[in-house]
C-alpha positions in Angstrom: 25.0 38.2 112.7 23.7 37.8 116.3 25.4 39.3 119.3 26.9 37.5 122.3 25.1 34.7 123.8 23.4 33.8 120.6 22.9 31.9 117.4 21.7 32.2 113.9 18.2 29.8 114.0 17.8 28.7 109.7 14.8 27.3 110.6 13.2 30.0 112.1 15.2 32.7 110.5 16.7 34.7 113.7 18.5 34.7 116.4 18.0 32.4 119.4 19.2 31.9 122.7 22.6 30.0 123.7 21.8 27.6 127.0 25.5 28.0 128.5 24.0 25.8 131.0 24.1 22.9 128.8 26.8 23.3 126.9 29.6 24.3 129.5 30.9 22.3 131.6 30.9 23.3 135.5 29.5 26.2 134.4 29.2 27.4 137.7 31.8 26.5 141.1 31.1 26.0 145.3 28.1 24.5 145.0 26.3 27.0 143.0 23.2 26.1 140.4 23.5 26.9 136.8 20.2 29.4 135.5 20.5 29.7 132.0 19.1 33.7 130.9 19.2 35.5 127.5 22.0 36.3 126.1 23.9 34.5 129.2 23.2 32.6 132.1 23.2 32.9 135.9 24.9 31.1 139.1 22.6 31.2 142.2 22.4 29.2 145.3 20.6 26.0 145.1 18.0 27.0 146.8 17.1 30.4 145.1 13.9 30.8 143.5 13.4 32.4 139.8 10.8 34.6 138.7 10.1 36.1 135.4 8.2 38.7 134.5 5.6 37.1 131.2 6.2 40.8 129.6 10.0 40.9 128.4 8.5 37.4 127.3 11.6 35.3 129.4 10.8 31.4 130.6 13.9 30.3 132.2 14.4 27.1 131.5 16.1 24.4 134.0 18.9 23.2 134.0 19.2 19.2 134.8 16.0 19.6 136.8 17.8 21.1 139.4 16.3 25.2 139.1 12.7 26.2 140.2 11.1 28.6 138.2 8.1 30.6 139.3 6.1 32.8 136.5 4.3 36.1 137.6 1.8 38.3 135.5 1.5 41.9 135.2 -1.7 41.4 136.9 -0.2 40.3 139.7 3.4 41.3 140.3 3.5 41.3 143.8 2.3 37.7 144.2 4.9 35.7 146.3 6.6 32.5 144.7 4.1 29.5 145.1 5.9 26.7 146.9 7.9 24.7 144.1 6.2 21.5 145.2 2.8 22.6 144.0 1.3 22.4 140.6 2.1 26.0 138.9 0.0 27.7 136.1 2.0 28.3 132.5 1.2 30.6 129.8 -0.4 30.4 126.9 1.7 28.5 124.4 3.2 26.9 127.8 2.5 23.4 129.6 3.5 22.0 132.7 7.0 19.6 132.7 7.6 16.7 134.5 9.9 18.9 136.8 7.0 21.3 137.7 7.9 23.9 135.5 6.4 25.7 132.4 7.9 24.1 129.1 7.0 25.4 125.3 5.0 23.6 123.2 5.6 22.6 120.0 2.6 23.4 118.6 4.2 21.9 115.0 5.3 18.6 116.4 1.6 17.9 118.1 -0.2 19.7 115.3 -1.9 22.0 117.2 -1.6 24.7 114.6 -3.8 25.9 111.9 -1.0 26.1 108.8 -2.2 25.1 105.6 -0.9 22.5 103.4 1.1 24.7 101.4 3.0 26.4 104.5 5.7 25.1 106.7 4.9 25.1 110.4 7.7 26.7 112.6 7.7 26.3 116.6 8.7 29.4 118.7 8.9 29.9 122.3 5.2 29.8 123.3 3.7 30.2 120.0 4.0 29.3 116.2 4.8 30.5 112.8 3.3 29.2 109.5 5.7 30.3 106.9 6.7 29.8 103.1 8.9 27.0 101.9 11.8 27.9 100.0 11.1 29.7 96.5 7.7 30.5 97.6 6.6 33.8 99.3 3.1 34.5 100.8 0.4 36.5 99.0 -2.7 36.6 101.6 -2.8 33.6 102.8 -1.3 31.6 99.9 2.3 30.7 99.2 2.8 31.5 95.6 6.3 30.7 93.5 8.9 32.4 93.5 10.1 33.8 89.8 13.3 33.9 90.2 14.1 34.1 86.7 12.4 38.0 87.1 14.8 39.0 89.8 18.7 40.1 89.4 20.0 37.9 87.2 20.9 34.3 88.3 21.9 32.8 85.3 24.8 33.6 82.9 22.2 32.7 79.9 19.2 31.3 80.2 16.7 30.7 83.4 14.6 28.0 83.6 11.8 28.6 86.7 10.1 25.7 88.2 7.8 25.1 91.2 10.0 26.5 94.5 13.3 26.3 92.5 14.8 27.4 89.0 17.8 26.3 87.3 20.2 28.1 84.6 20.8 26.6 80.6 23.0 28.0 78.4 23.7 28.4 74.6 24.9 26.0 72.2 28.8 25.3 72.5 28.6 25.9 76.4 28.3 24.3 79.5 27.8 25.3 83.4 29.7 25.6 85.4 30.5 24.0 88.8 28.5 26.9 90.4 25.6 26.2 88.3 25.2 29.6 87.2 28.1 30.3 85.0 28.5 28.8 81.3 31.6 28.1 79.9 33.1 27.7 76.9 32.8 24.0 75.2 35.8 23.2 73.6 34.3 20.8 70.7 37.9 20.3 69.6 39.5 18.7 73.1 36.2 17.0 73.1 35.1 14.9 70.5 37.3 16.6 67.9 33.9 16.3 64.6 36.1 17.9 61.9 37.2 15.4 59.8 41.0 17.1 59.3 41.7 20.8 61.1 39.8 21.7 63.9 39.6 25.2 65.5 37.5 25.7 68.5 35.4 29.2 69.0 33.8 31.1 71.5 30.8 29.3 71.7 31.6 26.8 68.7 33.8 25.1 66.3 35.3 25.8 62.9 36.7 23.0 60.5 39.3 23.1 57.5 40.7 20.8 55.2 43.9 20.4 54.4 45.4 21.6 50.8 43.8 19.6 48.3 40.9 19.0 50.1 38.1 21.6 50.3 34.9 21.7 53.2 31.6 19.1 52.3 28.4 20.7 52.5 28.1 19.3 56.3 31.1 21.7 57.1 32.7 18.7 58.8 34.1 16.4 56.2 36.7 17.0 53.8 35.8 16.1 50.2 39.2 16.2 47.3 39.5 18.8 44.8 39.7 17.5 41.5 42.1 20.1 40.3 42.2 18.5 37.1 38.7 19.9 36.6 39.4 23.2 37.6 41.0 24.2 34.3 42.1 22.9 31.7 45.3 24.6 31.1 46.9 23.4 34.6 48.5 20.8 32.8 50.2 20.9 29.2 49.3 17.6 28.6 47.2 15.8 30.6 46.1 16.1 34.5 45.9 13.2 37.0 43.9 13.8 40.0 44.8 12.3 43.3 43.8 12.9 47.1 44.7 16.2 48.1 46.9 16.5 44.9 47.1 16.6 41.4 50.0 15.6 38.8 50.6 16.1 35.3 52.0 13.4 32.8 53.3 14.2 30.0 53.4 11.8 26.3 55.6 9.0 25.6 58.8 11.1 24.1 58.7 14.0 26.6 59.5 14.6 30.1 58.0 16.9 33.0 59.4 20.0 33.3 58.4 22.2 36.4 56.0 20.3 37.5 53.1 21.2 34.4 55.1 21.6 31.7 56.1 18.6 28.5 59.9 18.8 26.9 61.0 16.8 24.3 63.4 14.1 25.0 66.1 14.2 22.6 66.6 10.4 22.2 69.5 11.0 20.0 71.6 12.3 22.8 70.3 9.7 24.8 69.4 6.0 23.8 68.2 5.5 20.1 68.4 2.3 17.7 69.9 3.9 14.8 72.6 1.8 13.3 75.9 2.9 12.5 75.2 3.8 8.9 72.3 5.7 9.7 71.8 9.3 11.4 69.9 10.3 14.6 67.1 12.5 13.4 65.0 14.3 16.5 61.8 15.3 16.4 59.2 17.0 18.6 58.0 13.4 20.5 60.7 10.7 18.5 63.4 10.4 16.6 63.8 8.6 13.1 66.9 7.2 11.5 68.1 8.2 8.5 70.8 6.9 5.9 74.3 8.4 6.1 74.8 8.2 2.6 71.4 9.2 1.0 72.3 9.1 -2.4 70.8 6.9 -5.6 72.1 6.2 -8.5 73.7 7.8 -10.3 74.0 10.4 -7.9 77.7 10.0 -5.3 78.4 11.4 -2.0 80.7 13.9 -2.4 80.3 15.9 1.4 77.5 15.0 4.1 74.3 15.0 3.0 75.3 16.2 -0.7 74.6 14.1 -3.2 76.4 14.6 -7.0 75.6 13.4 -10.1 79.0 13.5 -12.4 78.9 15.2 -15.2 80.8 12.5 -17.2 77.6 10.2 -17.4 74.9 10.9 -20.0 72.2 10.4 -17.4 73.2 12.9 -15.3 72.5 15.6 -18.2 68.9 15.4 -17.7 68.9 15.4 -14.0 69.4 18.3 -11.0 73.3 18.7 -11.0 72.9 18.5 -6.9 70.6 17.1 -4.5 71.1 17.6 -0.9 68.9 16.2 2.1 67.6 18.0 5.0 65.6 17.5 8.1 63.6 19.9 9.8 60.5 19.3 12.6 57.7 20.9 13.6 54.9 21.0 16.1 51.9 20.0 15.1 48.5 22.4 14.2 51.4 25.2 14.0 50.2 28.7 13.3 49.7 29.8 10.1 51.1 31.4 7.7 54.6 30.8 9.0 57.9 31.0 7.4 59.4 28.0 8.0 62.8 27.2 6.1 65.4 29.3 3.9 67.1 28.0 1.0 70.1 29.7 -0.3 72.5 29.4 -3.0 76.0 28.2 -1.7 77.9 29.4 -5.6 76.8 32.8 -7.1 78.0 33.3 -10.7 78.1 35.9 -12.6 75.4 37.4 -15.1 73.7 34.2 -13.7 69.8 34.5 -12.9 68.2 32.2 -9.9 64.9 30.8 -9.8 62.8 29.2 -7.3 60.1 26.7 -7.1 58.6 23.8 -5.3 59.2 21.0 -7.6 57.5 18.1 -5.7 55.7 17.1 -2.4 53.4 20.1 -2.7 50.4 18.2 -3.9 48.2 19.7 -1.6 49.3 23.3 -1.6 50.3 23.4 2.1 53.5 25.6 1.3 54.3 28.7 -0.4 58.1 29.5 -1.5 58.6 32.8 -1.8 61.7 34.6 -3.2 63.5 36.8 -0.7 66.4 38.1 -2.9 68.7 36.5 -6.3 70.2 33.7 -4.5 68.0 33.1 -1.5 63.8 31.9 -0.9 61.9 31.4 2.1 59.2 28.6 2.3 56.1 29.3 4.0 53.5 26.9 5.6 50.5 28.1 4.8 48.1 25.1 5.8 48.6 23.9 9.4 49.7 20.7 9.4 48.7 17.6 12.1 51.0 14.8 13.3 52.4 12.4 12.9 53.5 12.9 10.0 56.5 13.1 7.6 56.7 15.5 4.5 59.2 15.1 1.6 59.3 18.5 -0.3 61.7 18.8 -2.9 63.1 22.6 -3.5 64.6 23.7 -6.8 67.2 26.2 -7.4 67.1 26.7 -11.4 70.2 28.5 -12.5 70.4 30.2 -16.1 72.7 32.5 -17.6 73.0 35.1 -21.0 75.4 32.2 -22.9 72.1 29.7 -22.5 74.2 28.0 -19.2 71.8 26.3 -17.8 71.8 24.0 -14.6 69.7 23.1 -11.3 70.0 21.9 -7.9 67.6 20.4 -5.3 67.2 20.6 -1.8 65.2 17.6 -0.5 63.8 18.5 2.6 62.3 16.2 5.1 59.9 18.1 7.2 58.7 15.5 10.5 55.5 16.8 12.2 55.3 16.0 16.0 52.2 14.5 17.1 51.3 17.4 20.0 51.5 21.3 19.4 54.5 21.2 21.9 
């Protein structure tokens, strides 16, 4: 900051002297003549002479030609004015105007000065200055650069020096800003938005996610499907169909979803079928069948549903099971073994009457057991697993005998369906 009556010089890097004479107007009133002076100026007759003492190093300048200035030396300070009209002696540094006074020379303009190439030449008043240019400083004679990146820091990041200069970089994921110093967060997803679904912008970066179903690609941009169908093999009962960003599950012809994973049976019977009117519905795990309403073969009669007689009045029926009635049961498939699966039971108990059990047919392959569970009642037990589809005709017979030689049987004809699946 420079004090009254002068200016801040950037070229020469101080202060330097206002001339009030040029820049106000009428500076000076009643005929008076303008004399410019550091820090101010003077108003003096017209025909007032100006000395200045070379020491306090002063040159008065004119002002439109109109001042006379006369220069005295220490050596002779007594020295009267030399009449304006004669050719005067300047300075060093000084030369001789066209209005007989001592002007500066500009020692950088006419290249009388010794700077060297590297240096910038600045005028002053009656002399000269070789200096530095900017982002260079002097060492001996030299001008040398300027590491700026070794000073207080400049840049927010990274400097960058170069000849008479530097400039600041910053990190991946920012940016400078409009000072040139500062970096800045990049927002990556405002930007160019890479992620192929769910962007989320960091300090400094970018984070992507898929959306459900979809999980990151190695590139950590795209989004690839999961095959959730590959994932387990239990997420689906039946079977698993993948699809982008999803998965379903389908279940067999015969059953429905349930929950989303899950096969049911669909009970046709309650539903559509093409059993005619003399047959019964019969449902199974994954179908139906259809089934005569009156079962019975000669000479056996239909006395209630599903019972079949043979009357004791024909001959034929003498050597044949008294009773036969039919059953249907079903099963899942590749069901757990052993497993009790049916009960038969007498429906009459006698007296002093003993029962008996037994598989009389459809047992070929020993994939049941009967076992007796008390005098009127058996279980039957799988003891083989069985696979579907398949239908099994086992015929169960209750022997009945008692201390008179009574003797009679009955038969339970059991119709065991086996589902194709284990649900």
């Amino acid at each position: 900051q420079c004090t009254d009556g002068y200016e801040w010089d950037p070229v020469r890097q101080r202060c330097k002297d206002i001339d009030e004479c040029e820049i106000v107007p009428d500076a000076c009133k009643g005929g008076m003549k303008c004399v410019n002076h550091y820090g101010g100026y003077l108003c003096l007759p017209r025909t007032a002479q100006i000395i200045v003492n070379e020491r306090e190093e002063a040159a008065a300048e004119s002002t439109s030609g109109r001042n006379n200035v006369i220069r005295r030396t220490p050596a002779d300070p007594h020295r009267a004015p030399p009449n304006p009209t004669h050719q005067i002696q300047c300075a060093a540094g000084y030369e001789q105007s066209d209005h007989n006074m001592c002007q500066d020379i500009d020692e950088c303009a006419t290249g009388a000065h010794n700077c060297r190439a590297d240096q910038v030449c600045v005028n002053l008043r009656g002399s000269f200055s070789c200096q530095c240019p900017s982002g260079y400083q002097k060492r001996g004679e030299q001008c040398v650069d300027i590491d700026e990146c070794t000073l207080p820091p400049y840049c927010h990041h990274r400097c960058v020096n170069t000849p008479g200069s530097y400039y600041c970089q910053c990190n991946a994921g920012f940016q400078l800003a409009s000072n040139n110093h500062t970096c800045v967060d990049i927002n990556e997803c405002d930007a160019n938005n890479p992620c192929a679904q769910q962007c989320y912008n960091i300090l400094g970066s970018f984070i992507c996610q898929c959306n459900p179903g979809f999980e990151l690609s190695s590139d950590r941009i795209n989004c690839e499907d999961t095959d959730e169908c590959r994932t387990s093999s239990f997420i689906c009962q039946y079977q698993c169909v993948n699809v982008p960003g999803k998965f379903s599950c389908i279940c067999p012809e015969g059953y429905q979803v349930v929950g989303g994973r899950t096969c049911q049976d669909i009970n046709e019977c309650e539903t559509t079928n093409e059993c005619r009117e003399d047959e019964i519905c019969w449902n199974y795990h994954g179908g139906f069948r259809c089934y005569p309403r009156n079962p019975c073969q000669e000479p056996y009669v239909l006395t209630s549903e599903n019972r079949c007689v043979c009357p004791v009045s024909n001959a034929i029926c003498r050597e044949l099971p008294y009773s036969v009635v039919y059953k249907y049961m079903s099963i899942r498939s590749d069901r757990t073994v052993p497993s009790d699966i049916f009960q038969i039971q007498a429906t009459t108990i006698y007296p002093s009457t003993i029962n008996t059990f037994r598989i009389k047919s459809g047992n070929e392959n020993g994939e049941f057991y009967l076992r007796q569970t008390s005098a009127v009642s058996a279980m039957l037990v799988l003891v083989k697993s069985l696979s579907g589809p398949r239908e099994h005709i086992v015929d169960l017979e209750m022997l009945t005998v008692n201390s008179l030689n009574y003797r009679t049987s009955s038969v339970l004809r059991l119709t065991i369906i086996v589902g194709p699946y284990a649900f």
